[in-house]
C-alpha positions in Angstrom: 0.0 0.0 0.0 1.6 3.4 -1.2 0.8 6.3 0.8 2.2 9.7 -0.6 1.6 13.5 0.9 0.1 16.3 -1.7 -0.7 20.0 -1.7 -4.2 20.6 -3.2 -5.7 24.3 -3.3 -9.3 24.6 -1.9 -10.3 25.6 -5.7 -9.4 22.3 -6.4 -11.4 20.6 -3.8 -14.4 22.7 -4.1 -14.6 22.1 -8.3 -17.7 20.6 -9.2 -19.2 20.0 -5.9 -22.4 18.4 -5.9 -24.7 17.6 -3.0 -27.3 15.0 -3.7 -27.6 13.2 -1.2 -31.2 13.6 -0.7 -31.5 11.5 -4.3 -29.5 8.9 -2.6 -26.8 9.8 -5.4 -24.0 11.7 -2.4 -21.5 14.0 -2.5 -18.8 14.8 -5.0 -16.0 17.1 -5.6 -12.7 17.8 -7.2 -14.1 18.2 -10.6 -16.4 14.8 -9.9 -13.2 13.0 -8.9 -14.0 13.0 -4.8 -16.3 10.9 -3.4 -16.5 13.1 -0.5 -19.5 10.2 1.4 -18.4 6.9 0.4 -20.5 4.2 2.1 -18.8 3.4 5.1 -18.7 7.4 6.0 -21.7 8.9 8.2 -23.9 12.3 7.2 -23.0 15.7 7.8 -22.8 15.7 12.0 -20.4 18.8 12.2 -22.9 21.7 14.1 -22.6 25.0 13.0 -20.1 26.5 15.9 -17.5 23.5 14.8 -18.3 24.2 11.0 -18.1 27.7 11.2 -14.5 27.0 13.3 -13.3 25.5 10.2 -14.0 28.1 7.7 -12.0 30.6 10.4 -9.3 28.4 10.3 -9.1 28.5 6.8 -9.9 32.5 6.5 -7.1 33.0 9.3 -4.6 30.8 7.3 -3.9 28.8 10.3 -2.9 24.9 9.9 -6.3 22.7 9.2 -5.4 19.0 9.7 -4.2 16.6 7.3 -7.3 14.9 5.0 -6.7 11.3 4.1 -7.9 10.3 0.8 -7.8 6.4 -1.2 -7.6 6.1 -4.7 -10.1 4.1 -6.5 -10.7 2.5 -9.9 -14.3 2.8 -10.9 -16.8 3.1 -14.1 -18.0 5.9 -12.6 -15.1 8.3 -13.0 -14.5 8.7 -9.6 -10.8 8.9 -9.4 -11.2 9.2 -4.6 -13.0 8.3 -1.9 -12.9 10.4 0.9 -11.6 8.4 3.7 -11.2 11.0 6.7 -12.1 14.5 6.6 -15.9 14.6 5.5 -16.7 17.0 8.1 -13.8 20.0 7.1 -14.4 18.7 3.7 -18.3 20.0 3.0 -17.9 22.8 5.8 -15.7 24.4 3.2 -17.3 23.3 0.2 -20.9 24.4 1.3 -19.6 27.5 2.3 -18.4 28.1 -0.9 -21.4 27.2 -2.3 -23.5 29.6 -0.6 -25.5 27.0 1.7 -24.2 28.7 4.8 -23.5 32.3 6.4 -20.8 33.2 9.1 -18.7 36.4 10.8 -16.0 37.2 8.7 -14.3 40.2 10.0 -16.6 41.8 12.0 -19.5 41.0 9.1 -22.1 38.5 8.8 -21.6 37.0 5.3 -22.1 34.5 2.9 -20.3 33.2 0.1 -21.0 35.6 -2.4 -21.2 38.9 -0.2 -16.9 38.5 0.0 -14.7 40.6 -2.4 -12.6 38.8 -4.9 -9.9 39.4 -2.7 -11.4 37.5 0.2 -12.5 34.8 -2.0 -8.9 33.9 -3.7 -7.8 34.2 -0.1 -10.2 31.1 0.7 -9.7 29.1 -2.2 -5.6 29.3 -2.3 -5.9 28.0 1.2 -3.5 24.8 0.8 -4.9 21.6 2.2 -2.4 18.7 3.6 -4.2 15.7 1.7 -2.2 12.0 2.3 -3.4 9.8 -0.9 -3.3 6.0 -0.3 -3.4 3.6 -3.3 -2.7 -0.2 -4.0 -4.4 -0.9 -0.7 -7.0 -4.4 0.1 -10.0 -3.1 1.6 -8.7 -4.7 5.2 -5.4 -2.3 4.8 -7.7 0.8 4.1 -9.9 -0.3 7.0 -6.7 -1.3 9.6 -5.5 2.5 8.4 -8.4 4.0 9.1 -8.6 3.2 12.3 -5.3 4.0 12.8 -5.8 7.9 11.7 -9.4 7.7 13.4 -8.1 9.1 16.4 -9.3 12.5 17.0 -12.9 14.6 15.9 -16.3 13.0 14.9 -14.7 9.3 15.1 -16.6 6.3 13.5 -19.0 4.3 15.8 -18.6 0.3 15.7 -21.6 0.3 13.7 -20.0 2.6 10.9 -17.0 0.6 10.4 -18.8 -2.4 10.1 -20.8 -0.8 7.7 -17.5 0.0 5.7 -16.3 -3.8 6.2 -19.8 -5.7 4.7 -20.8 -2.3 2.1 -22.8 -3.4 -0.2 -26.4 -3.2 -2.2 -27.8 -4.5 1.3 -26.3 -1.6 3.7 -27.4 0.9 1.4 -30.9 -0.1 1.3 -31.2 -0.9 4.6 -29.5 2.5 5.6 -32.1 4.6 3.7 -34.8 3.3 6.3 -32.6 2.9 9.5 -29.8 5.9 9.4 -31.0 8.9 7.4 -32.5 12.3 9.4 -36.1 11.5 9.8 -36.1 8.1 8.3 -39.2 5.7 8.2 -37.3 3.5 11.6 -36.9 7.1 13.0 -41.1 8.4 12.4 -42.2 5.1 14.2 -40.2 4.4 17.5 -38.2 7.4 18.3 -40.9 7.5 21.4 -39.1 4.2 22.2 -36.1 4.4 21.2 -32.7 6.5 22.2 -29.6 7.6 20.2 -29.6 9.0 16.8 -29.9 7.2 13.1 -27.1 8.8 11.3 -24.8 7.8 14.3 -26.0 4.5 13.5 -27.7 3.4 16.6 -31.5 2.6 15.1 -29.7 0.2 12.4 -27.0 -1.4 15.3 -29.9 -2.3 17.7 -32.0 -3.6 15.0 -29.3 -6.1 13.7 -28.6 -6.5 17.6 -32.2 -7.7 18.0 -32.5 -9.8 14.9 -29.1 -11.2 15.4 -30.2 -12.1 18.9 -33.3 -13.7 17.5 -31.3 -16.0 15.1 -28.2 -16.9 17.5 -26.4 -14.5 15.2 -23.8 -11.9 16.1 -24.1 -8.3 14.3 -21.2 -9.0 12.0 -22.8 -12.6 10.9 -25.6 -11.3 10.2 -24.3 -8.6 8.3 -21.9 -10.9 5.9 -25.0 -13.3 5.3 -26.8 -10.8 3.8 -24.0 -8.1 2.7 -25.3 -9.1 -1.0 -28.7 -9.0 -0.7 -30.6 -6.8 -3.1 -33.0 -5.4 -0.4 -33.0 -5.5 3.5 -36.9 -5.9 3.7 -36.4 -9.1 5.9 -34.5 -6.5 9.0 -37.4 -4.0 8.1 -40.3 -6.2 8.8 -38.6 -7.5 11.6 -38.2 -4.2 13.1 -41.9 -3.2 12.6 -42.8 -6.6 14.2 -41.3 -5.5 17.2 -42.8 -2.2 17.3 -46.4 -3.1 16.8 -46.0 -5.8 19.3 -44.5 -3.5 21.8 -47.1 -0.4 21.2 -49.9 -3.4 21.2 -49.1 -4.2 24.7 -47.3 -1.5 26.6 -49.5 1.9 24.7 -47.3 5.3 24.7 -47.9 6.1 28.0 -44.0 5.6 29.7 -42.3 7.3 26.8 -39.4 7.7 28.8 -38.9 4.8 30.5 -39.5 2.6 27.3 -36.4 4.6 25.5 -34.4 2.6 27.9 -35.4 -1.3 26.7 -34.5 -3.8 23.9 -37.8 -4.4 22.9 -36.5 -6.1 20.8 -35.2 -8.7 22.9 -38.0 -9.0 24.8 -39.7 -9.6 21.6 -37.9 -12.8 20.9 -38.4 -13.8 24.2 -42.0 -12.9 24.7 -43.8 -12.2 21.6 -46.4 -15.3 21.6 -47.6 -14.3 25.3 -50.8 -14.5 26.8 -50.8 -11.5 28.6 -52.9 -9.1 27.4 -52.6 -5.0 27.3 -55.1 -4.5 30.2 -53.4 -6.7 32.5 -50.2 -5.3 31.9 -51.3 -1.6 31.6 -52.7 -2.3 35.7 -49.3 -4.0 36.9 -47.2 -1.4 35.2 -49.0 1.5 36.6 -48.8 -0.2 40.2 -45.0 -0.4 39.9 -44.6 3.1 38.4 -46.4 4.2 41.5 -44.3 1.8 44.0 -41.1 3.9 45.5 -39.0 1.2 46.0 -39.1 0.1 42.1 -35.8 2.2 41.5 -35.1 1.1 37.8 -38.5 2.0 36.2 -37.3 0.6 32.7 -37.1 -2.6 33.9 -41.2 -2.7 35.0 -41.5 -3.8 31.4 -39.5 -7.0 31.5 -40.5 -8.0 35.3 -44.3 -7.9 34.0 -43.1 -11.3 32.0 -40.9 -13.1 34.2 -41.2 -11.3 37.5 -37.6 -11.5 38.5 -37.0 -8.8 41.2 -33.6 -8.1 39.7 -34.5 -6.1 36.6 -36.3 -3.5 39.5 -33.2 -2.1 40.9 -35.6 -2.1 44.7 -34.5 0.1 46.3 -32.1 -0.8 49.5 -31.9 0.3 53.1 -29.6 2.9 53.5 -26.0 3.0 55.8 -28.5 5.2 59.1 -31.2 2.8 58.6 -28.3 -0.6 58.9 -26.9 1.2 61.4 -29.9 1.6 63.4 -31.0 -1.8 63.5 -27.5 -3.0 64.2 -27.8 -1.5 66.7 -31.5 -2.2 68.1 -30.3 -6.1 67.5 -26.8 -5.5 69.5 -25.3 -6.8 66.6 -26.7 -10.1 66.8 -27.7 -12.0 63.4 -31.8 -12.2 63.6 -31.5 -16.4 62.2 -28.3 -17.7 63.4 -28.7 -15.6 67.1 -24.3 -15.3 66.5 -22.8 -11.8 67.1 -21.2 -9.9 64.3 -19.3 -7.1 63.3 -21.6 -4.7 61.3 -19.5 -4.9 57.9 -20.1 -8.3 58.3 -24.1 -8.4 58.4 -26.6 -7.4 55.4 -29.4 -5.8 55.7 -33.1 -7.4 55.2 -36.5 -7.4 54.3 -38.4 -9.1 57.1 -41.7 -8.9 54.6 -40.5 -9.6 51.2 -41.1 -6.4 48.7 -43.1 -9.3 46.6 -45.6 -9.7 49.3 -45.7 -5.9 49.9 -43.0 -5.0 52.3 -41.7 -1.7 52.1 -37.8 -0.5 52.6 -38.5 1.4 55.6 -36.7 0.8 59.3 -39.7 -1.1 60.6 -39.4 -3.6 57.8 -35.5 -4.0 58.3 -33.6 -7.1 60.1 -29.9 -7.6 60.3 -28.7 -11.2 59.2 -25.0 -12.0 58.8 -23.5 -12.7 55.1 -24.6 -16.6 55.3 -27.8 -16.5 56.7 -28.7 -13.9 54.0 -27.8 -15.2 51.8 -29.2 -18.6 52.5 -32.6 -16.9 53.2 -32.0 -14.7 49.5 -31.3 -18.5 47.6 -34.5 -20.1 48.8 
């Protein structure tokens, strides 16, 4: 692999640029030589004060960082792919192309309000671009994340989306990692994270990996030459319509924090039904001691205490009943040191006993623990 340093103007760079992206066609420059968003980069993420930074770096002629480039052989004519550097890349390009307006000495301004002057001063700017050629996919990969060091960095979903690119991530990307996409529109209520960072399209292949006994990156090279990705799709929908079925929008922000879709796989032929669920839900909502409310919605199924979090006596409240017992273990009648006794519920929180003082026994590690396993 042959790695070599150039000098190229901003003119250069900003030549021909196209944005058409929204047609699904991307981003081009360098006289339609730069593939400025191959597949395996994410959209514009850049917000205006870091955008803006990078045009005053420019108009300043301070040092912008080095721009990595690979060169490509392709019927298309595109002669680069943009490996690192999107970001400073269509900051200065869209500048230049009037998208944007920003202070420039003391004057709010776009593109076209600068003199001539102020506009050759932009576009000699010199750029530090390293071009790497004669490179296998896995070297290009291997040297990105060598160089992926600082800025915007690639998620783990990103670069796998780089590794298994394809017909397949592109179709399943236009429905799982554009701004406002369809996954987006239906269970951002549900959902955290953000789908041009990826995270809708990672925890769908998460859940139907985890469905199939897959891992992400299985999945992925199964289907990596599929023509569509309608299989994830209705998947995904499945999962939504089954969660909104049974749990209603009520707990918006508690239900951002579960994998549906692993419940889902777990739980999707149940018997409960949405009115039997929507009464034990709002019970534990209401119940103080349910700490982790996120986890009400997988307790409803199997009832394990642990996905709760309930809540635990505090250090005054063990201390107090230490001492109230004189430090002696309420099963084995033994005296211990406190750090060696836990404290208790003397009514179980399943049969309604609350994690107050009156509720609270002292039992050493063994007895505890015995009492917890049966």
């Amino acid at each position: 692999m042959e790695i070599t340093l150039h000098e190229i103007k901003i003119r250069e760079l900003a030549e021909g640029y196209q944005d058409l992206s929204a047609s699904e066609e991307g981003i081009v420059g360098y006289g339609g030589r730069l593939n400025i968003r191959p597949k395996y980069q994410r959209e514009f993420v850049y917000d205006d004060k870091k955008r803006n930074a990078v045009i005053d770096t420019v108009w300043n002629k301070f040092p912008l960082n080095v721009m990595y480039w690979v060169k490509t052989e392709g019927a298309d004519g595109i002669e680069y792919e943009l490996l690192d550097g999107q970001q400073r890349t269509i900051s200065i390009c869209s500048f230049i192309a009037g998208e944007f307006m920003m202070v420039i000495e003391g004057n709010l301004c776009a593109w076209d309000n600068l003199t001539e002057t102020q506009q050759e001063r932009i576009l000699n700017y010199p750029l530090q671009i390293y071009i790497c050629e004669n490179g296998t996919d896995e070297e290009k990969l291997k040297w990105f994340n060598i160089i992926n060091i600082a800025g915007e960095r690639l998620t783990e979903q990103e670069i796998r989306n780089a590794i298994y690119s394809g017909p397949w991530v592109t179709q399943a990307k236009r429905r799982f990692s554009k701004t406002g996409c369809v996954a987006y529109k239906i269970a951002s209520d549900y959902m955290s994270g953000s789908p041009i960072r990826q995270d809708y399209f990672e925890k769908a292949l998460k859940w139907i990996g985890n469905k199939q006994g897959k891992s992400i990156e299985q999945y992925m090279a199964e289907h990596q030459y599929d023509t569509d990705a309608d299989q994830l799709w209705q998947y995904f929908q499945d999962v939504i319509h089954w969660m909104e079925k049974l749990f209603g929008r009520k707990y918006k922000k508690e239900m951002k924090a579960v994998d549906w879709g692993i419940l889902y796989n777990q739980y999707y032929d149940t018997t409960l039904t949405a009115t039997s669920i929507a009464q034990e839900v709002s019970k534990l909502m209401a119940d103080s001691d349910v700490q982790k409310k996120s986890g009400i919605f997988h307790y409803v199924f199997d009832h394990d205490e642990h996905h709760l979090g309930i809540r635990a006596f505090d250090d005054n409240t063990k201390r107090e009943v230490y001492e109230k017992q004189n430090g002696i273990c309420a099963i084995c009648r033994k005296h211990f040191e406190i750090e060696q006794m836990e404290a208790d519920h003397i009514t179980p929180w399943c049969d309604g006993g609350r994690t107050v003082v009156e509720n609270c026994q002292m039992l050493c590690r063994d007895c505890n623990r015995h009492k917890s396993g049966k």
